[in-house]
N, C-alpha and C positions, 0 to 999 in steps of 0.2 A: 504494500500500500504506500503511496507517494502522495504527498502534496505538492499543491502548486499555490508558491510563496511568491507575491507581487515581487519586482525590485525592490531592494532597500531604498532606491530615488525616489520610486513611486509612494504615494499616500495611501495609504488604509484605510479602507473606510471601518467605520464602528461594524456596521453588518458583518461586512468582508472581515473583519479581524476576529468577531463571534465564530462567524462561519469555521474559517481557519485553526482556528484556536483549540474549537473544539474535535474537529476532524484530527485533530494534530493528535489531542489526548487520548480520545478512542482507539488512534493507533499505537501509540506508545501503551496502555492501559491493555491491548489485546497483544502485543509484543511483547510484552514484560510480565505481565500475570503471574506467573510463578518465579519470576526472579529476587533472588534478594540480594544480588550486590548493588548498590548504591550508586558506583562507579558505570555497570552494566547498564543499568538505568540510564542514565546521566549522560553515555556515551552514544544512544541510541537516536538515529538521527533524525527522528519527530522530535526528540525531546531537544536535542541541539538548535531544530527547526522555530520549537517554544520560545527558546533561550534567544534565539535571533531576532523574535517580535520584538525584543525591549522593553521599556517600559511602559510601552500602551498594554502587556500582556500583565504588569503587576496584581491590577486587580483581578483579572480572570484567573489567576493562579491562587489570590488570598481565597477567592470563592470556591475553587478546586479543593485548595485543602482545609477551608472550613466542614466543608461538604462530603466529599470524597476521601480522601486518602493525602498523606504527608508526604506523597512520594515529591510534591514539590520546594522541599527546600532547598535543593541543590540550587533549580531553577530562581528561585527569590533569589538568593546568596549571589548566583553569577550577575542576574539582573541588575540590581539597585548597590551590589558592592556594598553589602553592610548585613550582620548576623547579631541579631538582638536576642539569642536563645542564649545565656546562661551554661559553661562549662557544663558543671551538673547537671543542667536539663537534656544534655544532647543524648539524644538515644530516647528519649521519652515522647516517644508522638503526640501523645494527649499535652504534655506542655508545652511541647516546639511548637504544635497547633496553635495553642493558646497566645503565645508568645509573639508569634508571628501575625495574628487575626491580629492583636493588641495592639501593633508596631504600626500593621498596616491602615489601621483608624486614628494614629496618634499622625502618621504621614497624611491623614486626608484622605486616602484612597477609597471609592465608593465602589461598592461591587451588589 
């Protein structure tokens, strides 16, 4: 499964970036399902495809792992270059969750 990602010159629209975004995750989500290395995740290339929206894709990823699954903190972390989870919290999804929902309402982000 492939997408097809506008140029970076090009502008995104809101649809276009839903549309995108989410076809990105469904693939990455049916490609990784039983994986558990983070790296393997991370190196898959919908998920690099994610990573490439930038920061228009911020909130579509707090709402992914409010909702869905944690698999997106690598993604936050490359994105915005900043890790608000706490030493001790890493490895705890339910707090990196938390953490991260909390960081991305204190940044404004609406999702």
């Amino acid at each position: 499964m492939t997408a097809t990602i506008p140029s970076h010159k090009s502008k995104i629209e809101p649809d276009d970036l839903q549309r995108i975004f989410n076809h990105l995750v469904e693939w990455v989500l049916t490609d990784t399902r039983s994986e558990s290395s983070t790296l393997r995740i991370a190196i898959h290339p919908g998920y690099q495809q994610i990573i490439g929206l930038g920061e228009s894709a911020v909130p579509l990823l707090l709402r992914e792992v409010e909702h869905r699954t944690g698999r997106w903190f690598w993604a936050l972390k490359a994105i915005t270059r900043q890790d608000p989870v706490l030493p001790n919290d890493r490895g705890k999804t339910e707090k990196m969750t938390e953490t991260w929902i909390k960081w991305g309402q204190q940044q404004g982000y609406k999702w």
